[in-house]
C-alpha positions in Angstrom: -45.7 225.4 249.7 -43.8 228.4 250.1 -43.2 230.9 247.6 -40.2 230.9 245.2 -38.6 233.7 243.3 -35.0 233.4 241.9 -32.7 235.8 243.3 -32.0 237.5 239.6 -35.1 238.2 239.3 -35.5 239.9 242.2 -32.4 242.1 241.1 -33.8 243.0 237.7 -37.2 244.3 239.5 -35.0 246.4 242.0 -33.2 247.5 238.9 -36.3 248.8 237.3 -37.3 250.7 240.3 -34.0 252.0 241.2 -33.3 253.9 238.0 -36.5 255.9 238.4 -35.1 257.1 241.7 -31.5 257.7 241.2 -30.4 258.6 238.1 -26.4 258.0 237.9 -27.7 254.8 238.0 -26.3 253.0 234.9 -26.4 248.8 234.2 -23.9 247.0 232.1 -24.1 243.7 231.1 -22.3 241.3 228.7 -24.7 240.3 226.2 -26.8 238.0 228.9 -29.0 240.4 229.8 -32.2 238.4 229.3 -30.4 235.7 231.9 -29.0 238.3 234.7 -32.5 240.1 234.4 -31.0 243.4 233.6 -33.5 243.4 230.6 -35.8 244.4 233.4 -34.0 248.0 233.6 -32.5 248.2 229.7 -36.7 248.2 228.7 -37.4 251.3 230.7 -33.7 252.9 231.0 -32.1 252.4 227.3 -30.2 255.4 227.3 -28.5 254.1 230.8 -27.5 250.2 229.7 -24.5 249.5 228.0 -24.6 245.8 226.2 -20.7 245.3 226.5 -21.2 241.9 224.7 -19.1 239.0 225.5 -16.2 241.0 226.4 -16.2 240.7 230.7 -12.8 242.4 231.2 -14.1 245.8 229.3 -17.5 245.6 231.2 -15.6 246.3 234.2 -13.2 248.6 232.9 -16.4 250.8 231.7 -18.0 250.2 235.2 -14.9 251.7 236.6 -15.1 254.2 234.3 -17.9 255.2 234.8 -17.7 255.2 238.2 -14.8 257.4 238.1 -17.1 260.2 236.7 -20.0 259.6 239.7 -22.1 256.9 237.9 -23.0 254.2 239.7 -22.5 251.4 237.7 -23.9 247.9 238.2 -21.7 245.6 236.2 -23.4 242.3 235.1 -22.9 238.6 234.1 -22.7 235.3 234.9 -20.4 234.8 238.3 -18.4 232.3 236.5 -17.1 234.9 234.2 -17.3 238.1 236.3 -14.9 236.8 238.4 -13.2 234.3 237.1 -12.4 235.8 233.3 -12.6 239.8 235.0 -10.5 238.9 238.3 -7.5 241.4 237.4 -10.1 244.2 236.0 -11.7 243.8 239.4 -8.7 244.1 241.5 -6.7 246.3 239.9 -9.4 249.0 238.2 -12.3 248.3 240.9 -11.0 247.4 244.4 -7.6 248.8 244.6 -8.7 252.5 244.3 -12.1 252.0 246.1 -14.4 252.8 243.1 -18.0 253.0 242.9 -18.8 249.6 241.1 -21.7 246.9 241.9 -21.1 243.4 240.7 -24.2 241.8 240.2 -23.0 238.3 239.3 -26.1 236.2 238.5 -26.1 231.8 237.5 -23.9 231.3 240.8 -23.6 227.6 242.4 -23.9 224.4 240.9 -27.9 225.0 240.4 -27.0 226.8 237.1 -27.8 223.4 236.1 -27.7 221.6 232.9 -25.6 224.5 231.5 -23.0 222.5 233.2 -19.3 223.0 234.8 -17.8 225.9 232.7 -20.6 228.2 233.8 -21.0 226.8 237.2 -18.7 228.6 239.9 -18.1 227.3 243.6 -15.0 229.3 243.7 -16.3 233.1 243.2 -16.9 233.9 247.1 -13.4 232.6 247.4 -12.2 234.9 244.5 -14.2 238.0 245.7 -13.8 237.9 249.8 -10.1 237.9 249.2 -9.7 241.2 247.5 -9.4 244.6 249.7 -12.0 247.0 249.8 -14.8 245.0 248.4 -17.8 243.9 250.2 -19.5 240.5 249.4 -22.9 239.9 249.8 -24.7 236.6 249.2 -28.8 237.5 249.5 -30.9 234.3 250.8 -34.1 235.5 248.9 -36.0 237.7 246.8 -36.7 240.3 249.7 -33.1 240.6 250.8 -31.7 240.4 247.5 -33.2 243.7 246.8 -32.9 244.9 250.1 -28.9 244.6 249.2 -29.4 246.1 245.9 -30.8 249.5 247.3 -28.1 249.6 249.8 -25.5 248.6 247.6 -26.4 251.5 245.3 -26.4 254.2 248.5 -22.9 252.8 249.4 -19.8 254.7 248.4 -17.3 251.5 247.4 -17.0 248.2 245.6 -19.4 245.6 246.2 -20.3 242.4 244.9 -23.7 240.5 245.1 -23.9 236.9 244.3 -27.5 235.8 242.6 -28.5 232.4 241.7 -30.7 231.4 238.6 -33.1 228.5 240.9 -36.2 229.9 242.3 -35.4 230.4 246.0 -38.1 229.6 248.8 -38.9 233.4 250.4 -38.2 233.6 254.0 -38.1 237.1 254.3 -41.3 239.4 255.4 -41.3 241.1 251.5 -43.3 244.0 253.1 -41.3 244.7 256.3 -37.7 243.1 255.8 -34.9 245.4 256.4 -31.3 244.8 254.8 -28.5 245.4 257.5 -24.9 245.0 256.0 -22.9 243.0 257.4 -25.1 242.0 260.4 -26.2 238.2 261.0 -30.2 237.8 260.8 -31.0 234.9 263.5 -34.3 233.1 262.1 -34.2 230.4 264.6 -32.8 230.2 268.1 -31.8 227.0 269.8 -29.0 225.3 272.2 -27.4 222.7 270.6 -26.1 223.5 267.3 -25.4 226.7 265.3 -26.2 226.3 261.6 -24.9 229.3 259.8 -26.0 228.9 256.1 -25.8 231.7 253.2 -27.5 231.5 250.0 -30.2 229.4 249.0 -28.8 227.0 251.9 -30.2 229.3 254.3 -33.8 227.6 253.2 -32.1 224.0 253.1 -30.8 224.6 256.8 -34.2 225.9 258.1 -35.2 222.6 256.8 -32.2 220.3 258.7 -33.5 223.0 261.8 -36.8 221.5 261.5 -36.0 218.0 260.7 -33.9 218.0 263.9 -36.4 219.3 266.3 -38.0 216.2 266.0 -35.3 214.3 267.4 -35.2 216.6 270.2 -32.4 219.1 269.1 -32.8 223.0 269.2 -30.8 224.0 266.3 -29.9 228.0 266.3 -30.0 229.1 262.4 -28.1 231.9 261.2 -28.6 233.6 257.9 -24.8 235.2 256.8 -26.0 237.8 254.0 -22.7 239.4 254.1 -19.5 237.5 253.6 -17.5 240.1 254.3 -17.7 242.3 256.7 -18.1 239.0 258.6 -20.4 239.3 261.6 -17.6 237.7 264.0 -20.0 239.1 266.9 -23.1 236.9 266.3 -20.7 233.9 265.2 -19.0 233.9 268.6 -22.1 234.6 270.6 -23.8 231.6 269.0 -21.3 229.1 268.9 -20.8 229.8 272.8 -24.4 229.3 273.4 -24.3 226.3 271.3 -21.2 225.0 271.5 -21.2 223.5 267.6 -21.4 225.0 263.9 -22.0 223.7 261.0 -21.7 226.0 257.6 -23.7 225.5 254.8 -23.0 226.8 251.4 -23.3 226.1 247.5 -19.8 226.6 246.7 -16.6 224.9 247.6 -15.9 224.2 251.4 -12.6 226.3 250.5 -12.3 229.5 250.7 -15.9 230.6 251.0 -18.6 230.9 253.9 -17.3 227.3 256.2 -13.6 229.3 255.8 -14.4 232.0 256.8 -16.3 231.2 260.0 -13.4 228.8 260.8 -11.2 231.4 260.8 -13.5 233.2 263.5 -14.0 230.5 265.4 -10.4 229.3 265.2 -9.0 232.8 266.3 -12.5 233.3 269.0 -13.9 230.7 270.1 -12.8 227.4 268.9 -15.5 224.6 269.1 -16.4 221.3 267.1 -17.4 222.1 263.7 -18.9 221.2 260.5 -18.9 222.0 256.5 -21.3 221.5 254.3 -20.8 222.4 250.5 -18.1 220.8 247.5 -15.6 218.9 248.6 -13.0 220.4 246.5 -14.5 219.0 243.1 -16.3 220.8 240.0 -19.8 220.8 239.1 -20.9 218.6 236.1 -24.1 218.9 234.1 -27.6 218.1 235.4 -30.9 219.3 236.5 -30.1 221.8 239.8 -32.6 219.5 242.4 -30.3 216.5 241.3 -26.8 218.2 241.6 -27.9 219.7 245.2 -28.4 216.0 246.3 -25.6 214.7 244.6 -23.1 217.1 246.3 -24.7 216.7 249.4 -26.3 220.3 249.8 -29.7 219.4 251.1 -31.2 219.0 254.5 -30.3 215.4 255.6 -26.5 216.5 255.0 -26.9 219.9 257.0 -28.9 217.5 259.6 -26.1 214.5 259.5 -23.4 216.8 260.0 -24.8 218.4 263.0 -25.1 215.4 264.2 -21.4 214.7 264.3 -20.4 217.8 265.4 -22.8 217.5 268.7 -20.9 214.3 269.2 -17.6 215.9 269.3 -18.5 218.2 272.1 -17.1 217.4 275.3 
């Protein structure tokens, strides 16, 4: 079995370790810090976390703040209610004049689980990739979620960094794995279908990949880590060797990932396509393994819907 480590927890360790190497690091959370992990840095950093408590819109007005003065603030909560309940903070304080902020939203998806649909989000990619200026990242594991975390904190600009709470299959080297913004990582190649997944879906299509190959079928798999700056490049190149994509991601078929390689494609290099993820509807309480198969985020969905876009290739 392959190892799991939830993508929050990977960002409280590379919390820890950054504030002993850069110190206008500061972290700012809002009064969840045991959940988002940033407990990790507040043990060994007090003097540098902020507990805004439940108060989202003045944790990001104190990350811009801050920022404003050369901190370099990472600004945490639950995705549901960084974006969602702090949208005009973010745009108007964070993104419109460029500032130094890191959004670090953890509990993304529908695996938030039994907590149910209010803290659920399927909409934040949606929220976040539409804004100017701000970069959106969306790590597939341990090892590149803290990968992104160092680079986010070199990075002069806004950037947000969607984490999950379910343990996450590794599928990154952890010793030799190198974060590259807004670059494509190709883990498998193949002929007949491009499956470009972000998130913990990245795992799930490796899975429909494999579960394919024994029909016969060389499935390409692409991991998008970065939402935006999309890499358009390695979209196009794959869906010409292919000639099919299917998307996979744990938030709403609008607006997120499946859009925005549609909009590629449609604009590139139009060709049959795919979307896996929820189909315009909310969440609803329930263990995470049971609301992945009941929204039809698991391998024999990736798998099924590959197979209907191959057939729609002339």
């Amino acid at each position: 079995m392959m190892k799991k480590i939830a993508t929050r927890d990977a960002y409280g360790r590379a919390l820890a370790q950054l504030g002993g190497e850069k110190a206008d690091v500061v972290v700012l959370d809002a009064d969840l810090a045991k959940s988002t992990k940033t407990i990790d840095f507040a043990k060994v950093y007090p003097d540098r976390f902020f507990d805004m408590g439940i108060a989202e819109q003045n944790l990001m007005g104190t990350a811009a703040g801050l920022a404003a003065v050369g901190k370099i603030p990472f600004a945490s909560t639950f995705a549901m209610f960084a974006t969602g309940r702090a949208f005009e903070q973010i745009r108007n304080s964070i993104a419109y004049p460029k500032l130094n902020v890191k959004i670090a939203a953890t509990h993304a998806g529908i695996t938030v689980g039994e907590d149910g649909a209010s803290h659920q989000t399927v909409e934040d990619i949606a929220l976040m990739r539409v804004l100017p200026n701000l970069t959106v990242i969306v790590p597939a594991d341990g090892p590149e979620t803290e990968g992104a975390i160092r680079w986010a904190a070199e990075h002069k600009g806004p950037v947000y960094i969607r984490l999950g709470r379910l343990g996450v299959p590794v599928i990154n080297d952890e010793a030799s794995y190198q974060f590259t913004p807004g670059k494509a990582v190709t883990l498998r190649q193949g002929k007949d279908v491009s499956l470009i997944a972000t998130g913990l879906m990245v795992s799930v299509a490796l899975e429909a990949a494999e579960a394919l190959a024994a029909e016969g079928i060389e499935a390409e798999v692409l991991n998008i880590h970065t939402i935006k700056p999309i890499d358009a490049e390695a979209i196009l190149d794959s869906a010409a060797r292919t000639g099919c994509v299917v998307t996979a991601e744990e938030h709403s078929v609008i607006g997120g990932l499946g859009s925005a390689v549609a909009e590629v494609l449609g604009e590139g290099q139009p060709v049959p396509m795919g979307r896996v993820g929820l189909k315009d509807t909310f969440g609803e309480s329930g263990k995470p393994d049971e609301l992945l198969k009941k929204y039809g985020l698991t391998a024999d969905a990736v798998a099924n819907a590959a197979r209907r876009a191959m057939a729609r290739k002339g």
